[in-house]
Each structure stands twice: as C-alpha cells, then as structure tokens.
C-alpha positions as CSV (number, residue, x, y, z in Angstrom):
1,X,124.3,104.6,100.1
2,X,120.7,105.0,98.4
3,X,117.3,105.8,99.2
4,X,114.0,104.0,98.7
5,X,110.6,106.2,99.4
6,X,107.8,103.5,97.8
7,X,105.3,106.0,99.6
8,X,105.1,109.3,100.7
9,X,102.8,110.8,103.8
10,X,103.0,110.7,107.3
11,X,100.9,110.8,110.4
12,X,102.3,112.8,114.0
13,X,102.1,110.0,115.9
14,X,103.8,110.9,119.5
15,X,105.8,113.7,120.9
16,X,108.9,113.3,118.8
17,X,107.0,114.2,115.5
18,X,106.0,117.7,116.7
19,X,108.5,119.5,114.7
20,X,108.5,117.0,111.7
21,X,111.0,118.1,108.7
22,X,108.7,116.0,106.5
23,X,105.4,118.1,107.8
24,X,107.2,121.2,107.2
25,X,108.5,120.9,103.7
26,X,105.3,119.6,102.7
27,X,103.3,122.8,104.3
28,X,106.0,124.8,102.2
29,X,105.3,122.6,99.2
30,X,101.3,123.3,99.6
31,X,101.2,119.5,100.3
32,X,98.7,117.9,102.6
33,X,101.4,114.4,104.3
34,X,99.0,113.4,106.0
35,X,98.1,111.3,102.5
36,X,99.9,108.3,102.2
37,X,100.4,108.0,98.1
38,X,102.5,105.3,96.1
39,X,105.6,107.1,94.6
40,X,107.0,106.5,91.0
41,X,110.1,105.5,92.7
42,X,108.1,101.8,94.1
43,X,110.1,99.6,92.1
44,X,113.3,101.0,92.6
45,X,115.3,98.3,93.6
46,X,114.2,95.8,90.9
47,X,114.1,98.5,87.8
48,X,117.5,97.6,85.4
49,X,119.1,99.3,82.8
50,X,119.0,98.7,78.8
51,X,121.5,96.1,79.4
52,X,119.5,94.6,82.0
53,X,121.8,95.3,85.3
54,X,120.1,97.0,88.7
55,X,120.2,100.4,88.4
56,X,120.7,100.3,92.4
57,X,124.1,98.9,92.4
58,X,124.9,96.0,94.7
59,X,126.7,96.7,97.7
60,X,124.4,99.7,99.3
61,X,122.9,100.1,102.0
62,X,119.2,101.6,101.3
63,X,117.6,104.1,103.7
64,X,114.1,102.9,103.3
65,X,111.0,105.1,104.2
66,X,113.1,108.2,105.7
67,X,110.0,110.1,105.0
68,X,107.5,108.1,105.8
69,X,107.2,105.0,108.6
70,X,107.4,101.8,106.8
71,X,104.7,99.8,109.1
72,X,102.3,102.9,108.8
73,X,98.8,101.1,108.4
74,X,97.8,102.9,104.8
75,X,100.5,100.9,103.3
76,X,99.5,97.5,104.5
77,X,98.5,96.8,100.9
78,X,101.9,97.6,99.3
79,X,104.5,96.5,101.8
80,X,104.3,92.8,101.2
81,X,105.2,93.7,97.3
82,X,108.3,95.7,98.8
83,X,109.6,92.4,101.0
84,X,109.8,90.8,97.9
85,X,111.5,93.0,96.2
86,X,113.8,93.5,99.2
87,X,114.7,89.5,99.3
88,X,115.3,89.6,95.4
89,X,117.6,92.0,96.1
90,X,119.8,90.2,98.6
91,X,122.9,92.0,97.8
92,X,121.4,95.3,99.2
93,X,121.4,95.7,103.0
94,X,117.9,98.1,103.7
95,X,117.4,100.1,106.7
96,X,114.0,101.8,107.9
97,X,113.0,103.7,111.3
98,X,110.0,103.0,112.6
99,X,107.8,104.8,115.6
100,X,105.2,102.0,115.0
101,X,106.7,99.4,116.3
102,X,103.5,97.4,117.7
103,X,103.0,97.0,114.2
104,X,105.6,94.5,113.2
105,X,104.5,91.4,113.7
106,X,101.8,92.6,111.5
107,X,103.7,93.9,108.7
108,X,106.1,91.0,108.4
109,X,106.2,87.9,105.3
110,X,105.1,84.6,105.8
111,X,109.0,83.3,105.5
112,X,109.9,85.9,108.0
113,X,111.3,83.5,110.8
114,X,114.2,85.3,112.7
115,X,114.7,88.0,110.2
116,X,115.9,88.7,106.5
117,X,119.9,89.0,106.8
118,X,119.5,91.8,104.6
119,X,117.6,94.2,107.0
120,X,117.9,96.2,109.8
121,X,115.5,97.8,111.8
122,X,115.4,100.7,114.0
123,X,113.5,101.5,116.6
124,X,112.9,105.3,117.2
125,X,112.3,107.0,120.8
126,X,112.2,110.2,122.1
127,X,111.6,110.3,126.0
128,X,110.7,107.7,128.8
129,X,107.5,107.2,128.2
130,X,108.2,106.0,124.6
131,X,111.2,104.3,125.5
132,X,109.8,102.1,127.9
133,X,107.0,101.2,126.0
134,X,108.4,100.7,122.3
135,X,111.7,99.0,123.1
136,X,110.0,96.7,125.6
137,X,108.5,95.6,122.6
138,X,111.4,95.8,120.5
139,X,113.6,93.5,122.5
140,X,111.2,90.7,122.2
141,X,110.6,90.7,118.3
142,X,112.6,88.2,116.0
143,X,114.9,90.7,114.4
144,X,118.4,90.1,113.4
145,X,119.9,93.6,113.0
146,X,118.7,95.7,116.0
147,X,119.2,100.1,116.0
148,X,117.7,102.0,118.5
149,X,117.5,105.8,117.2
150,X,116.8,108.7,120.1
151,X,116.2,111.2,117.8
152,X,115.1,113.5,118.7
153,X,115.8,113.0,122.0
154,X,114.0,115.5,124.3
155,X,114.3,114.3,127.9
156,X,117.2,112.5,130.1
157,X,116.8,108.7,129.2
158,X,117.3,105.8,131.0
159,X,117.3,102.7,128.0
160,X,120.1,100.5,129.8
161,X,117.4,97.5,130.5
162,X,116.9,97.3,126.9
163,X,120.4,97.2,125.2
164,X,120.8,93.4,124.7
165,X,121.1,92.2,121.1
166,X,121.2,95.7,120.2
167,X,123.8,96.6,117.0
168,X,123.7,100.2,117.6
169,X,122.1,103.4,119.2
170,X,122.2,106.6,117.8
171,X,121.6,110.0,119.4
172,X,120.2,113.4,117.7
173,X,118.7,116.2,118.7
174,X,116.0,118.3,117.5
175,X,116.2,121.1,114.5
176,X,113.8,123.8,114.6
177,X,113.6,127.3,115.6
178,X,110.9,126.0,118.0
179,X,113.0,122.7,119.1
180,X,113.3,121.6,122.5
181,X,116.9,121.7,123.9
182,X,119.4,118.6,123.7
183,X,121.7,118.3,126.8
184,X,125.1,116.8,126.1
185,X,124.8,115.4,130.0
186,X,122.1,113.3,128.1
187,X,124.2,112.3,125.6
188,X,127.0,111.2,127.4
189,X,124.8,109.5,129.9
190,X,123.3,107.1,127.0
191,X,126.9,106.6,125.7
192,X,127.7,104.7,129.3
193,X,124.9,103.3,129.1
194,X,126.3,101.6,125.8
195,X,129.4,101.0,127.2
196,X,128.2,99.4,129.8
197,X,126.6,97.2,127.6
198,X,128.6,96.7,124.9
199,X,126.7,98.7,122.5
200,X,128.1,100.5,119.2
201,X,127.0,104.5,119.8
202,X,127.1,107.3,117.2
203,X,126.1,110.9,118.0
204,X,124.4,112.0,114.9
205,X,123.6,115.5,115.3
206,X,123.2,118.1,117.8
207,X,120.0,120.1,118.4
208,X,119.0,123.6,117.1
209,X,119.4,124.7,121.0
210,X,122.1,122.9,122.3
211,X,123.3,122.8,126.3
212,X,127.1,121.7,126.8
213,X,128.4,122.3,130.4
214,X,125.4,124.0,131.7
215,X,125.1,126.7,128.9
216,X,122.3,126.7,125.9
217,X,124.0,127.5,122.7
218,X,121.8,128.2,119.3
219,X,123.3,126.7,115.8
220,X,122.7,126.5,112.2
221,X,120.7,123.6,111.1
222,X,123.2,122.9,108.7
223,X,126.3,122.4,111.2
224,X,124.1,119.8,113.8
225,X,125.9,116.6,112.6
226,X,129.2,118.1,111.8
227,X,129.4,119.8,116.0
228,X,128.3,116.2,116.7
229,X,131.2,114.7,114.8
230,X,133.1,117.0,116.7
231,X,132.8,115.6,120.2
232,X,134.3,112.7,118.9
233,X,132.4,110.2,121.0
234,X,131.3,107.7,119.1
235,X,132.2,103.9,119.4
C-alpha cells in the first residue's frame, strides 16, 4: 500500500465535507486548504533510485488524492501529466475518491476508452440527495473498477438501483466531537442491499457517536475502524 498526494487543498463541496479531517489539520497547521498547490511528492511514481528501479515498488496499490479530490477543477492543468505517469506505471493498481463526479468525463485522457486496468474509482456519498444524483451518474460512465464509498454516511440510504457493475461499497461513519450519528440499522440495511446484489461490502469505521440497537454510544477516534472490524460483517 502507498500514497500519492500530487496536490494539496480542498474545497467543502456538499454536506459530507462539514467536518473535513483535511480542513481541520490544516486550521491547526495555520494552513489556508482551500489553495490547491503542486506537492514535491508529483512525480512519485516515476522517481527511481541510484540504480535506476521505482522507488514505489510494483505490486501496490496507491491511494491517490486522499486529501484532496482528484477531478477538482484547479488541477485541470496537472492531472493529464499524472495519467501518464499512472499508465507508465502499469504494475501499480491507483485508487482515488472523488465527490466530483460530474467532472469525469472531463478529466479523463484521450486513450481513455473503457478504462485504464490499472485504476479504480470511487464514488463518495453521504445522504439521498447525493446518492441519487452522483451514482446516477456514476453508473453510466465507462469505468472498469467501480467503489461506491458512504462515508460518512449521515442519513438511512437507499443505493440498491445503482449496484450493478459495482466492485465494492464501503460504509464509515463520521469522526468529530461535532459528528452526526451513524446508525448500525443503516449499516446493515446497505449490507442487504449488497447482498441482494451481489456486491462486495466492507464496514470501514464506525462514527464518533455511534447508535447499535437503539442506544447512542460515544468512542475514541482512534478505535472507529477496529469496532467496525468487530461486527464482522463484511463480504
């Protein structure tokens, strides 16, 4: 596993971003995300060693852009310079979550076709609304490797309509003192759903305020994904 942040800043962009981890370091940081800057790691994926091998070994699978959206519009000029470094790279498999989905047809290469074998993309959501309109989109773009990402997920979801030629959906709640509560009845609701349509599911992590059986528990940020692990309910 590895991690590729060519740029750095953000933009809230809908619901889901009100209690941004990214926005929050920053502010503690004294640093303004809402400025999208190239990072000195750009070229990580292509940069070698004295004896000329990757420094990223083959094999990986890259998070790209966990800090930033890799379709946000400030990085139009860079991104086409990071799909060529990402087909060079072949033996890498690169992952990025995006809340900007609208944008992809936009943001993709010439020799894009039905997808680069070596990428997946994920589709993020957060309630309805978002659902409805994002993975309505979603479902009709030429992608091979499909996620769908309800993290956080802040209302009861319905996504069931949208599920086909999905790899796999994965569930989180929020973490902040503020956060809006996660439901487990939500949780297991979108794990039928997946069931139902054949769909890999992996509860990441619980929220900060957590309800399980009608009762709102509060937990360490630090023990979300490891009480998650503990339901044992992924498939």
């Amino acid at each position: 596993m590895a991690r590729w942040d060519p740029w750095r800043g953000c933009h809230k962009y809908s619901e889901g971003c009100k209690f941004c981890y990214t926005h929050k370091g920053d502010s503690k940081r004294g640093v303004d995300t809402n400025q999208i800057v190239k990072t000195d790691k750009f070229y990580a994926p292509i940069m070698k060693d004295k004896k000329g091998a990757y420094k990223m070994k083959s094999g990986q699978t890259v998070f790209l852009c966990f800090s930033t959206d890799f379709l946000i519009e400030e990085a139009d000029e860079w991104r086409m310079e990071c799909w060529e470094m990402i087909k060079e790279r072949s033996d890498l498999t690169f992952l990025f979550l995006t809340k900007r989905i609208e944008r992809f047809m936009k943001c993709i290469p010439s020799d894009w076709e039905d997808g680069y074998d070596n990428v997946i993309v994920s589709c993020t959501v957060e309630n309805q609304d978002r659902a409805d309109f994002r993975l309505k989109i979603f479902n009709e773009l030429p992608i091979k490797h499909k996620n769908v990402v309800c993290q956080p997920l802040i209302e009861k979801i319905n996504i069931s309509d949208y599920l086909n030629h999905i790899d796999l959906v994965v569930i989180g709640g929020e973490s902040d003192k503020n956060a809006r509560p996660l439901d487990f009845d939500w949780v297991l609701d979108i794990r039928e759903q997946c069931i139902a349509k054949n769909v890999h599911f992996n509860f990441r992590q619980c929220g900060t305020h957590f309800i399980k059986d009608g009762k709102m528990y509060t937990l360490n940020v630090r023990d979300l994904c490891s009480q998650a692990r503990k339901a044992n309910i992924d498939l």
